[in-house]
VOPAGU-2260 file (C-alpha; in pm, 1 decimal, decimal comma):
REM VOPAGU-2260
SITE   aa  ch    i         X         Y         Z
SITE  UNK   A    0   11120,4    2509,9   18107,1
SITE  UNK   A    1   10871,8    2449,8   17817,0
SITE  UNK   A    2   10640,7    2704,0   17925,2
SITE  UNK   A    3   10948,1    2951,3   17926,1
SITE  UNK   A    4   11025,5    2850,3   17553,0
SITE  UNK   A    5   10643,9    2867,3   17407,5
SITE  UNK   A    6   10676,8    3185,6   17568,9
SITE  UNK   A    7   10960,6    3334,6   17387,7
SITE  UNK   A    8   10858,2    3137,0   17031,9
SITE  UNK   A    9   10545,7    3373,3   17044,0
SITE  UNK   A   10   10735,3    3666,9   17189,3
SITE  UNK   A   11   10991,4    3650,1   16914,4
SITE  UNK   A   12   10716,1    3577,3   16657,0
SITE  UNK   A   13   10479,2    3908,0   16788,9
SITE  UNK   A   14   10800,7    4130,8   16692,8
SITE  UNK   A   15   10781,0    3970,6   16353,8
SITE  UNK   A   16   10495,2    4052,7   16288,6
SITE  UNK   A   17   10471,9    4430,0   16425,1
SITE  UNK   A   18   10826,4    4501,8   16219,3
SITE  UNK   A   19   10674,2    4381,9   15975,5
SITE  UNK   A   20   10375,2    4558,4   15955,9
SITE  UNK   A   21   10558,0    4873,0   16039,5
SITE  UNK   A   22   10760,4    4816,7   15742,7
SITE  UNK   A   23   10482,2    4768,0   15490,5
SITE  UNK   A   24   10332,0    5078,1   15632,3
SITE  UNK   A   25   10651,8    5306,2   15591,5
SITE  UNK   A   26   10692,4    5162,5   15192,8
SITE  UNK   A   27   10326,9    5276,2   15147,9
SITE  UNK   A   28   10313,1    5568,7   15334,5
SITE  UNK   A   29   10312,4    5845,9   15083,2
SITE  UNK   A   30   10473,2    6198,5   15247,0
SITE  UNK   A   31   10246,6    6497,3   15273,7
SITE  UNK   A   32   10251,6    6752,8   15055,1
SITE  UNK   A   33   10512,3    7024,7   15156,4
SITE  UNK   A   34   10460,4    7374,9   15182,6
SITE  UNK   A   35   10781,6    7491,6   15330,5
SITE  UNK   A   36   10940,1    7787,5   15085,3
SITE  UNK   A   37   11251,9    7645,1   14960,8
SITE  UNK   A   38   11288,7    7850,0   14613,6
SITE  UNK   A   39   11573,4    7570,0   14569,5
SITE  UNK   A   40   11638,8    7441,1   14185,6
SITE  UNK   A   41   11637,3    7096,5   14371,0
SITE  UNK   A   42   11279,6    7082,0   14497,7
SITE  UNK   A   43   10990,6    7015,9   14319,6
SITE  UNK   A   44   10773,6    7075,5   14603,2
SITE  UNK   A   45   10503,0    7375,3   14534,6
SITE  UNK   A   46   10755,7    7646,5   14718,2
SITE  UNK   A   47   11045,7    7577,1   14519,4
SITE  UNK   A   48   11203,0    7657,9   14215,6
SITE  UNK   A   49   11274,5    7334,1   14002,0
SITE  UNK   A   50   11103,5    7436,9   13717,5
SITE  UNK   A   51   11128,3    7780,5   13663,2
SITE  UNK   A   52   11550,7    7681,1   13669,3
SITE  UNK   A   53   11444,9    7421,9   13410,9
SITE  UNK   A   54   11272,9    7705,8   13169,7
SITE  UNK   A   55   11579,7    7912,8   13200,3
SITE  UNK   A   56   11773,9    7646,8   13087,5
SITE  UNK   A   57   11569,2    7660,1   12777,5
SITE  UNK   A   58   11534,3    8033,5   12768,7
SITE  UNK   A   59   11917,8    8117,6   12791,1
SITE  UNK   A   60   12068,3    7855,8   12527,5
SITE  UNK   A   61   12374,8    8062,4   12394,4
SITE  UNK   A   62   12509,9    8110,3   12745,7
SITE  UNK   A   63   12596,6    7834,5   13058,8
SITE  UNK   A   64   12416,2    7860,7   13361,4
SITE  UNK   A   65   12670,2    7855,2   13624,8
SITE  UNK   A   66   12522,8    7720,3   13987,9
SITE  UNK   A   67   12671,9    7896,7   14319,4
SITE  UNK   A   68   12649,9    7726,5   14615,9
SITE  UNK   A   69   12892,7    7963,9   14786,4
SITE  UNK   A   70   12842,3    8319,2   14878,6
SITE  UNK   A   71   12897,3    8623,8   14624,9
SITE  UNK   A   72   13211,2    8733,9   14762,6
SITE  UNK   A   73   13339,9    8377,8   14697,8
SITE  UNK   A   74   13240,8    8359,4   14344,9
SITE  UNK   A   75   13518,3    8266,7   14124,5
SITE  UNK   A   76   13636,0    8600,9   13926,1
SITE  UNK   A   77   13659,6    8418,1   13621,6
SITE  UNK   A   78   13308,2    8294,4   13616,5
SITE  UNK   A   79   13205,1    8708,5   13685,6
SITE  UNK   A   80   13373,3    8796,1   13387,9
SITE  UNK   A   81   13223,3    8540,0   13201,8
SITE  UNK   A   82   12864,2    8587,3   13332,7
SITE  UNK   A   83   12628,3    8852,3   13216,6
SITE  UNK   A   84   12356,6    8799,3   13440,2
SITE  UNK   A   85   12295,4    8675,5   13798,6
SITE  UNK   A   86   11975,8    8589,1   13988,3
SITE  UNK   A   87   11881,5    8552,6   14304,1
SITE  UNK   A   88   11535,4    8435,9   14447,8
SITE  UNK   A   89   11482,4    8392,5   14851,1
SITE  UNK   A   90   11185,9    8502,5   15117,3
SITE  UNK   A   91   11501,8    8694,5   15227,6
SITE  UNK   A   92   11842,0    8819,3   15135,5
SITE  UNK   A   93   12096,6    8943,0   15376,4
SITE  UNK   A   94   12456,3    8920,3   15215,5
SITE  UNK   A   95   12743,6    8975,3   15435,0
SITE  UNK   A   96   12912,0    9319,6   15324,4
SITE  UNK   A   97   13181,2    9157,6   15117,8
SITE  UNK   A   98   12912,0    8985,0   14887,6
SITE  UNK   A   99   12701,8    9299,1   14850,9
SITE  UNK   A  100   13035,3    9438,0   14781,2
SITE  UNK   A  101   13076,4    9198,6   14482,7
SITE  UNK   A  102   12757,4    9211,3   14358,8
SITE  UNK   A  103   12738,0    9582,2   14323,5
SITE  UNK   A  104   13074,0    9554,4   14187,2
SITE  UNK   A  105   12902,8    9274,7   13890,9
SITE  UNK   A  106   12671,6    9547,5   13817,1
SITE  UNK   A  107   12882,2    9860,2   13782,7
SITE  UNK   A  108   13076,4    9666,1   13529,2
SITE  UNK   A  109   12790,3    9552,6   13262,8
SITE  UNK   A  110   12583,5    9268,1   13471,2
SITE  UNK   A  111   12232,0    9256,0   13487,5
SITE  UNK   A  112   12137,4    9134,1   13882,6
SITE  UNK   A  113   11785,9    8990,7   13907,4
SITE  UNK   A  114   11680,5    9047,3   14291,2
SITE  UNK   A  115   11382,3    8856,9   14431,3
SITE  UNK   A  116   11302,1    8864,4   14763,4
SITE  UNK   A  117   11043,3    8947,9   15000,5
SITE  UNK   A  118   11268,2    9090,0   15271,9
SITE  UNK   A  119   11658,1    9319,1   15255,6
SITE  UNK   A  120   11875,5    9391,6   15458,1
SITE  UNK   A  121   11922,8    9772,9   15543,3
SITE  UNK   A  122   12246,3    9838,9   15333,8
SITE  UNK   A  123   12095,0    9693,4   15030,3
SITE  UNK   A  124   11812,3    9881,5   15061,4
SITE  UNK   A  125   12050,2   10212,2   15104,9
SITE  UNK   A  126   12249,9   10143,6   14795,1
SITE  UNK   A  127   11922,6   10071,2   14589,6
SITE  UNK   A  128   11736,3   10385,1   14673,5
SITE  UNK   A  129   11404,0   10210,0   14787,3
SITE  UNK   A  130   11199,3   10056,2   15102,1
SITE  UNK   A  131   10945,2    9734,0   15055,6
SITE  UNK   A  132   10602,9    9732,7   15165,6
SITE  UNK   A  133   10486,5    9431,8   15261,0
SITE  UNK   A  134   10098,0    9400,8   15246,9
SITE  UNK   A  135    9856,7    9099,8   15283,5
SITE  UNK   A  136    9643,6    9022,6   15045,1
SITE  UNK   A  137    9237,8    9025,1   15119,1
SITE  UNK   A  138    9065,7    8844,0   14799,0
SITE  UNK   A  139    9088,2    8533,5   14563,4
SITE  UNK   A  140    9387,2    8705,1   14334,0
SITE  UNK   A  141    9553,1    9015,9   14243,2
SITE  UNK   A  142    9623,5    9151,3   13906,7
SITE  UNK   A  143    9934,7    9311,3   13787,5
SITE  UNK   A  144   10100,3    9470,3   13472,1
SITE  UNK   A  145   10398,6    9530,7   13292,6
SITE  UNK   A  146   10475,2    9845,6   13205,6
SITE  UNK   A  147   10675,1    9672,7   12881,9
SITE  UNK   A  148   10445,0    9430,5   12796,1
SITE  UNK   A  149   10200,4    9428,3   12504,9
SITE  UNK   A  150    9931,3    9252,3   12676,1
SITE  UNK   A  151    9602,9    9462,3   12754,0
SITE  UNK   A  152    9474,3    9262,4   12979,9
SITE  UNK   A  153    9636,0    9253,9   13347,0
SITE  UNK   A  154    9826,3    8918,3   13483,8
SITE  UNK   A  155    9649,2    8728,1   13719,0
SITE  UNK   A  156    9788,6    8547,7   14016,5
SITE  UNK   A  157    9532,4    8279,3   14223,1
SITE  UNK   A  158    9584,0    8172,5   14582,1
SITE  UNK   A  159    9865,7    8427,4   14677,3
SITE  UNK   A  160    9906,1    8565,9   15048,7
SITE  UNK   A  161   10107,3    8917,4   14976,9
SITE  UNK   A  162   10116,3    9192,7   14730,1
SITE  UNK   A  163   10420,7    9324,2   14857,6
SITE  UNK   A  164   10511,9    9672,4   14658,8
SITE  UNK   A  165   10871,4    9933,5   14657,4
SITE  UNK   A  166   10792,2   10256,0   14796,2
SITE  UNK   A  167   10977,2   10583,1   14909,9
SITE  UNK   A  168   11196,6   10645,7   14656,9
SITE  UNK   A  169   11352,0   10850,1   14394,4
SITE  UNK   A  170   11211,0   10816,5   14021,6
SITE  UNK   A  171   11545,8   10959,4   13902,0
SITE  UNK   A  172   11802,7   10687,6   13844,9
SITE  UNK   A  173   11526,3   10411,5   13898,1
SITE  UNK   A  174   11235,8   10292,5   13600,8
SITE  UNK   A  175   10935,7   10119,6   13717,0
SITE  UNK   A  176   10814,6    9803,2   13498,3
SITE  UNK   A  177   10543,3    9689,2   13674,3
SITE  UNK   A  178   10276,6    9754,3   13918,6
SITE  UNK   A  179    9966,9    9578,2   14111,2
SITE  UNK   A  180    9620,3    9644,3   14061,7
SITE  UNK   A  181    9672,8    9962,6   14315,3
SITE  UNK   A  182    9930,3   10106,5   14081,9
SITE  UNK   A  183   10143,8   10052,8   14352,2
SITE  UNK   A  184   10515,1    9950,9   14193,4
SITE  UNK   A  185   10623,6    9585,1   14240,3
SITE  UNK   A  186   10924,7    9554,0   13945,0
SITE  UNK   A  187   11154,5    9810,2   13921,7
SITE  UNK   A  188   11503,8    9873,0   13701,2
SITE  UNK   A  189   11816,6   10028,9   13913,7
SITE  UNK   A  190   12097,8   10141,5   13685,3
SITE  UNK   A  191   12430,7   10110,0   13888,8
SITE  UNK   A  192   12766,7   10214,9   13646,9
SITE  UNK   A  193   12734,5   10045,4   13316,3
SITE  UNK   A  194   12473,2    9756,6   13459,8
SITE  UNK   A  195   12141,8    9763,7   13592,3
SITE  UNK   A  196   11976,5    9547,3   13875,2
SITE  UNK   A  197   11589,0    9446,6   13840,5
SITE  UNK   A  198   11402,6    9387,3   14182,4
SITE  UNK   A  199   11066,9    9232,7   14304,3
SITE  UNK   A  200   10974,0    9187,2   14686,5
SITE  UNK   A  201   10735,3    8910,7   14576,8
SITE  UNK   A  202   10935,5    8584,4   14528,4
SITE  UNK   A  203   10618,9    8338,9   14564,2
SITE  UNK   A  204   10543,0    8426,8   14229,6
SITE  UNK   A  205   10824,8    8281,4   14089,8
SITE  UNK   A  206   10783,9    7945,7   14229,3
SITE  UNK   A  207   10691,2    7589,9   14049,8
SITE  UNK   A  208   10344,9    7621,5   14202,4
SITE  UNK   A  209   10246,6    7958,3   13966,1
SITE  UNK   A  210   10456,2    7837,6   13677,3
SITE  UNK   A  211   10251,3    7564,7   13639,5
SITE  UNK   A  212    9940,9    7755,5   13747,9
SITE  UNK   A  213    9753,7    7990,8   13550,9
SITE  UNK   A  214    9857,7    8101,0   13169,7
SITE  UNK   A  215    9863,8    8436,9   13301,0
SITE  UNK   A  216   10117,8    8407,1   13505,7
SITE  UNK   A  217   10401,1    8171,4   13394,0
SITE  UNK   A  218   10375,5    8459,5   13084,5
SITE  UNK   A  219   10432,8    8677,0   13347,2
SITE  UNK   A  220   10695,9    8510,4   13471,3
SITE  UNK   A  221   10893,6    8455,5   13148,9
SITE  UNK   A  222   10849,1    8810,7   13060,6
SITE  UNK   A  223   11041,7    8894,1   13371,2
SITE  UNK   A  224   11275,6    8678,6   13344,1
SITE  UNK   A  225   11367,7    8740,1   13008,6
SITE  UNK   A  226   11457,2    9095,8   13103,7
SITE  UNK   A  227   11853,9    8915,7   13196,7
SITE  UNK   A  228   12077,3    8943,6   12883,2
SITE  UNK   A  229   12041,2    8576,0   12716,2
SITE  UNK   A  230   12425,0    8520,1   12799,3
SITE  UNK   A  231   12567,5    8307,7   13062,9
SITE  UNK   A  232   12407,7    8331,5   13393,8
SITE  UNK   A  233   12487,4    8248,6   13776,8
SITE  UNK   A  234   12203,3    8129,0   13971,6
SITE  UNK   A  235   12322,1    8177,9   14329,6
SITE  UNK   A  236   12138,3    7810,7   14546,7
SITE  UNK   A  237   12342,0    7986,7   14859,6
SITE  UNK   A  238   12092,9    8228,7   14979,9
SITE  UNK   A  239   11824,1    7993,9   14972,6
SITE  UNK   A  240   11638,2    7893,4   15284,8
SITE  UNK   A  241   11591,3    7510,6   15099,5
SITE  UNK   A  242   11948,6    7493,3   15059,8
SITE  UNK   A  243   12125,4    7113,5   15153,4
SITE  UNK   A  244   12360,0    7138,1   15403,9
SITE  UNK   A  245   12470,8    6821,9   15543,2
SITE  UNK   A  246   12640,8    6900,8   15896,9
SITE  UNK   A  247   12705,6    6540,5   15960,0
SITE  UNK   A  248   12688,6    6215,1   15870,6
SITE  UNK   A  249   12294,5    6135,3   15991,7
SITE  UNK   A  250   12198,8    6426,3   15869,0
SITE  UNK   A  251   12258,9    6331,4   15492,2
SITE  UNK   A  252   12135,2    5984,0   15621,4
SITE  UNK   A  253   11802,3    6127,0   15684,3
SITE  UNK   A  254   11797,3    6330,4   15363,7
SITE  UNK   A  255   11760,3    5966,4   15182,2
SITE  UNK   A  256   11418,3    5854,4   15177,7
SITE  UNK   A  257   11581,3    5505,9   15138,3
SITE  UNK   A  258   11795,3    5536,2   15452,1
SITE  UNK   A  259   11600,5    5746,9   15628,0
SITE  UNK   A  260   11350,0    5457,5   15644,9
SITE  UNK   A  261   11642,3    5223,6   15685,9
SITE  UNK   A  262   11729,9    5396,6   16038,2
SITE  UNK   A  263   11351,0    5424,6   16100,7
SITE  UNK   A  264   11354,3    5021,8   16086,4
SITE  UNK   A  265   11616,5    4980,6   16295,7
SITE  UNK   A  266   11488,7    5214,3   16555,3
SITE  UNK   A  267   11182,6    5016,8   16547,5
SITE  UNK   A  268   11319,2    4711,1   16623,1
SITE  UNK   A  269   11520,0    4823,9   16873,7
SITE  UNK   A  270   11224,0    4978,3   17067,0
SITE  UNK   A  271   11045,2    4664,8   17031,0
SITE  UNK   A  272   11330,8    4437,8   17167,0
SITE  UNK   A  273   11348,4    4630,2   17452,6
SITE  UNK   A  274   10981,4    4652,4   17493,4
SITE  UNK   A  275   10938,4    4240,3   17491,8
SITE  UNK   A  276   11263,4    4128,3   17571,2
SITE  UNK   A  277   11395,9    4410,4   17862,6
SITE  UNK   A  278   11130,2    4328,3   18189,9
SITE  UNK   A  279   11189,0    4552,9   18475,5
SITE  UNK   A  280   11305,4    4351,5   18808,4
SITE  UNK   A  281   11166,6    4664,4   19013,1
SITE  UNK   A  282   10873,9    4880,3   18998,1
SITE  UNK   A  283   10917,8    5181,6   18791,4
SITE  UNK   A  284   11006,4    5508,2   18969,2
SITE  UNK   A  285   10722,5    5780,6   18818,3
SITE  UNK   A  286   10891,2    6063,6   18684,9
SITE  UNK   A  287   10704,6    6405,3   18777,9
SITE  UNK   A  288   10732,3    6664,1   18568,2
SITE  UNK   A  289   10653,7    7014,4   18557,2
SITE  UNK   A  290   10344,2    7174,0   18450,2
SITE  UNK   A  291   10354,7    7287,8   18056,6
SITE  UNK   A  292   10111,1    7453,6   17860,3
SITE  UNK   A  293    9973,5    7200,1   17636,5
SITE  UNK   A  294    9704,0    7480,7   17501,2
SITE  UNK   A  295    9828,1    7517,6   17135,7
SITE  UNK   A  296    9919,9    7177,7   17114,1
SITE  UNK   A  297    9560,6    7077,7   17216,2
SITE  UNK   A  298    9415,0    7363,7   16964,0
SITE  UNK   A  299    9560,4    7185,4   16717,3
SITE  UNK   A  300    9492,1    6820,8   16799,2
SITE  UNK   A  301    9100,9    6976,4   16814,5
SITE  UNK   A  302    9161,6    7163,3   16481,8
SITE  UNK   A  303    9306,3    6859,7   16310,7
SITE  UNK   A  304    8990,0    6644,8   16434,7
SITE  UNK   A  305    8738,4    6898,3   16349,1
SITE  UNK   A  306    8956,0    6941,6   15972,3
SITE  UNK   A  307    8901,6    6529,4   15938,1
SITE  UNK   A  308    8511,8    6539,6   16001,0
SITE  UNK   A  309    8501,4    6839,1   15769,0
SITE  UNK   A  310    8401,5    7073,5   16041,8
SITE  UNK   A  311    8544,8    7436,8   15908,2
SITE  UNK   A  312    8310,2    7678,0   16090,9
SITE  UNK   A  313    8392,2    7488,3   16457,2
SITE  UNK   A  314    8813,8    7542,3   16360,3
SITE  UNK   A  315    8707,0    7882,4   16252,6
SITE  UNK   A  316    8556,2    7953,8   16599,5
SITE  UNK   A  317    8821,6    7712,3   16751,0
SITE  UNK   A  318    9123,9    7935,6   16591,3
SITE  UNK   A  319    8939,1    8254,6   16680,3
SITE  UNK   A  320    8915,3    8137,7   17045,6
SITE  UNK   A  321    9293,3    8127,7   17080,5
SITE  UNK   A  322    9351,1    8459,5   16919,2
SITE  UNK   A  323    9166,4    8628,2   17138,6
SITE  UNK   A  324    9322,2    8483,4   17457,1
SITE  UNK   A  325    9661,1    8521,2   17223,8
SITE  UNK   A  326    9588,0    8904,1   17235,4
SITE  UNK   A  327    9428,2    8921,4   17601,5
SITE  UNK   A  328    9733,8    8715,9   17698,4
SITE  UNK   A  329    9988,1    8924,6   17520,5
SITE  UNK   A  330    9905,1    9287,1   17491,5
SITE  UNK   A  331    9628,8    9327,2   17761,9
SITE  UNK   A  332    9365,3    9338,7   17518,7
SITE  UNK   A  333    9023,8    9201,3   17572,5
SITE  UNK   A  334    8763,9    9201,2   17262,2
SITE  UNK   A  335    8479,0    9338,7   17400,9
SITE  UNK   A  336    8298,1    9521,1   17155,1
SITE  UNK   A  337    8303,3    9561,2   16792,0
SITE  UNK   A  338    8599,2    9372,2   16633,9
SITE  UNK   A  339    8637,3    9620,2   16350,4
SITE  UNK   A  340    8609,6    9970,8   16543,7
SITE  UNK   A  341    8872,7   10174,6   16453,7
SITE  UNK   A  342    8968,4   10193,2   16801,3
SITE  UNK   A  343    9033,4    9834,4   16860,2
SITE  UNK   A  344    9228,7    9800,0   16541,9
SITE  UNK   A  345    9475,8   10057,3   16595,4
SITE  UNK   A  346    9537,3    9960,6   16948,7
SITE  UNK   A  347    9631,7    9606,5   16828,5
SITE  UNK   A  348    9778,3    9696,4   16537,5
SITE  UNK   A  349   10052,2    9945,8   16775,0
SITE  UNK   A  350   10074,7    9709,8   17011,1
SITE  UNK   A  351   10161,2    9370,5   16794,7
SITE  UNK   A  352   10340,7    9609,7   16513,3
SITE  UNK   A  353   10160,1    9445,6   16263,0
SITE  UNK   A  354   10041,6    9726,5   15978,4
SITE  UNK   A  355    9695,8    9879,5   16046,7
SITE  UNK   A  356    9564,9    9760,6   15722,9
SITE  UNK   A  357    9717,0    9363,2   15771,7
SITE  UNK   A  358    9508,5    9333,4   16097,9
SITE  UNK   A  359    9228,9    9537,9   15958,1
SITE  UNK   A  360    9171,9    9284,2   15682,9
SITE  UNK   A  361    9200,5    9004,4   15935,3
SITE  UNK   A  362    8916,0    9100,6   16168,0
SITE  UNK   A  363    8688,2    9172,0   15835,9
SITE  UNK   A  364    8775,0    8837,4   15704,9
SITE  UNK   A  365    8722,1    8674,8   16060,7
SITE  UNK   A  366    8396,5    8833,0   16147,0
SITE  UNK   A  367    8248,5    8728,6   15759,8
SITE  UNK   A  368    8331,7    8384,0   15851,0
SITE  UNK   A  369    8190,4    8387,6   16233,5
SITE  UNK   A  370    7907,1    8582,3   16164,9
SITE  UNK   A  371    7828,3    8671,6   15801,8
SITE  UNK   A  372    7869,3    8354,2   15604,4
SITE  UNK   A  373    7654,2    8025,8   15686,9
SITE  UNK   A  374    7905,8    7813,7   15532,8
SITE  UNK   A  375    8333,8    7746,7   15572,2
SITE  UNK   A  376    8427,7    7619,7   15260,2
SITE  UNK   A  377    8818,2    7459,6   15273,8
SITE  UNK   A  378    8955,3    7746,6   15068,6
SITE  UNK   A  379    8843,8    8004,4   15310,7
SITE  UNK   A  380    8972,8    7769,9   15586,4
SITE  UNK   A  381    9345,2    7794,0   15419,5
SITE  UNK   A  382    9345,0    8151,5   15372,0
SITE  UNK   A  383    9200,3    8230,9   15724,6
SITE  UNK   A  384    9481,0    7997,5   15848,4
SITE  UNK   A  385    9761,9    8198,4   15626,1
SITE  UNK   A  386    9674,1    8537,5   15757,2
SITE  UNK   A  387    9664,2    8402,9   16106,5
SITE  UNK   A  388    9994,9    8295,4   16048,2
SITE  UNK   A  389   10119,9    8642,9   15887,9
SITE  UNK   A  390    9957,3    8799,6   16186,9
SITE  UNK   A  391   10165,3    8564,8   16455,9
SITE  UNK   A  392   10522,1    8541,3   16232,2
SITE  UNK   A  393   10519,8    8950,2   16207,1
SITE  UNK   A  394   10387,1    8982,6   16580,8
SITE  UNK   A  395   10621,3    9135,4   16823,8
């Protein structure tokens, strides 16, 4: 009998211990940094939009800045009539026909509707006249201008993935106001009635990671913005892909840090109490279960190793590896000879769908880092990783 209670005193005191170890370790724990796009007004994270709605509080002063968090169509009439400009920034904006209804409806009576968004819907694009090209970028920066502006010297933007542009459409009816260093258009005014609607395809510009970047471009930025009447505004948080929806209770649980480590705790314990405290009386049945393909998830556990001990060039060759057998795998393709023959690149780049010129400037930037240049530096690490990732989200 004493042997069964020393037992349990140092049973009882190990989960002590381990809680509370776990629980020091969650209050330190600082969260990565995230690079989700949110381009919410609530997020201060790089992708999001916290501080540009925080200059346009300052920039619009005579006006309120009325916040939507339902769709256009459900906008309150009074707050239209009211409002004299509207602005809506998203990776991608697909209203429902009632709400594109509404907001053509805003603009053929006076508004000014600022459009940002890397991808439309098809009806949009019909009733604005114009088709988006999206292309990747392949350097350090691009450079841009204002076709308004005073400034002699081009905006530059650092670190950016796209250069996305308008093209195919009709220069009557539609002014352009700005264009990359290709003098391909990227800003461009739409009269509709008695209103007009400004739209750029290239929303990552407009988030808190470029406003507080380079001078350059938060004065591009402003200037932009500042093209809205300084009157009242709606800034629609619906169409955002950071936008808080709480669908039940634990989900706005876990959306507290506080909370969320709260149910983390308790979780915890409860996995330790059954660890110490539940003993089996039989011996456990194994559980057999099918093969899976644990390849990416063991490219990654590789990459992350090599990415701690600094390695670059081995999660260069490691992430170059899995592309190939991606594309071998895939589309029947195997890389034997010259990654940048014309041949080979327009076979992939009909097979996967991906534009001839994306997957061009992927197998140039891929072969200077496997063959060309002696060393990976982390930069070129993060942009080889972000056009692999263009290359597999716009894959078909």
């Amino acid at each position: 009998m004493a042997k069964i209670t020393k037992w349990s005193f140092f049973n009882n005191l190990l989960i002590v211990v381990i809680f509370a170890l776990v629980l020091v370790a969650l209050l330190r724990m600082e969260p990565p940094l995230d690079w989700t796009p949110s381009y919410s007004r609530n997020h201060t994270v790089p992708l999001g939009n916290a501080l540009l709605y925080e200059a346009i509080e300052h920039m619009f002063p005579k006006g309120e800045i009325y916040i939507s968090e339902t769709t256009l169509f459900e906008i309150d009439d009074e707050i239209y009539s009211d409002a004299s400009g509207l602005i809506i920034i998203n990776d991608q904006f697909y209203p429902d026909s009632e709400s594109l209804q509404s907001l053509l409806e805003f603009v053929e009576k006076g508004g000014a509707a600022f459009v940002i968004a890397r991808e439309f819907c098809d009806d949009i694009l019909k009733k604005l006249g114009v088709d988006v090209e999206k292309d990747l970028v392949y350097g350090d920066s691009v450079s841009w201008e204002l076709t308004y502006s005073k400034k002699e010297s081009p905006f530059l933007f650092y670190n950016v993935v796209e250069n996305n542009y308008f093209k195919n459409f009709d220069s009557d009816g539609i002014e352009v106001l700005g264009y990359n260093q290709f003098e391909n258009p990227n800003l461009v005014k739409i009269d509709r009635g008695e209103g007009s609607f400004f739209v750029s395809p290239n929303p990552f510009i407009f988030t808190n990671y470029h406003v507080i970047g380079d001078r350059t471009s938060r004065e591009y930025i402003f200037k932009t913005i500042s093209l809205l009447p300084e009157e009242s505004l709606i800034w629609s948080e619906f169409y955002k892909r950071g936008r808080v929806v709480y669908d039940s209770i634990f989900s706005f649980v876990l959306s507290k840090p506080s909370l969320q480590y709260g149910v983390y705790l308790f979780l915890t314990g409860l996995a330790l109490y059954f660890i110490f405290q539940s003993r089996r009386k039989q011996r456990a049945i194994p559980i057999i279960k099918p093969h899976e393909n644990h390849s990416l998830n063991f490219i990654n556990t590789i990459s992350e190793l090599y990415y701690n001990r600094k390695e670059h060039r081995l999660i260069v060759e490691l992430r170059y590896n899995y592309f190939k057998n991606f594309i071998k795998r895939k589309y029947y393709i195997d890389i034997q000879y010259d990654l940048l023959s014309p041949k080979f690149i327009s076979e992939l780049s009909e097979k996967s769908g991906v534009s001839y010129k994306s997957v061009e400037m992927l197998l140039k930037f891929m072969v200077t880092l496997l063959f060309h240049q002696k060393v990976v530096y982390i930069d070129d690490l993060y942009k080889f990783n972000r056009q692999l990732q263009f290359f597999y989200e716009n894959c078909k």
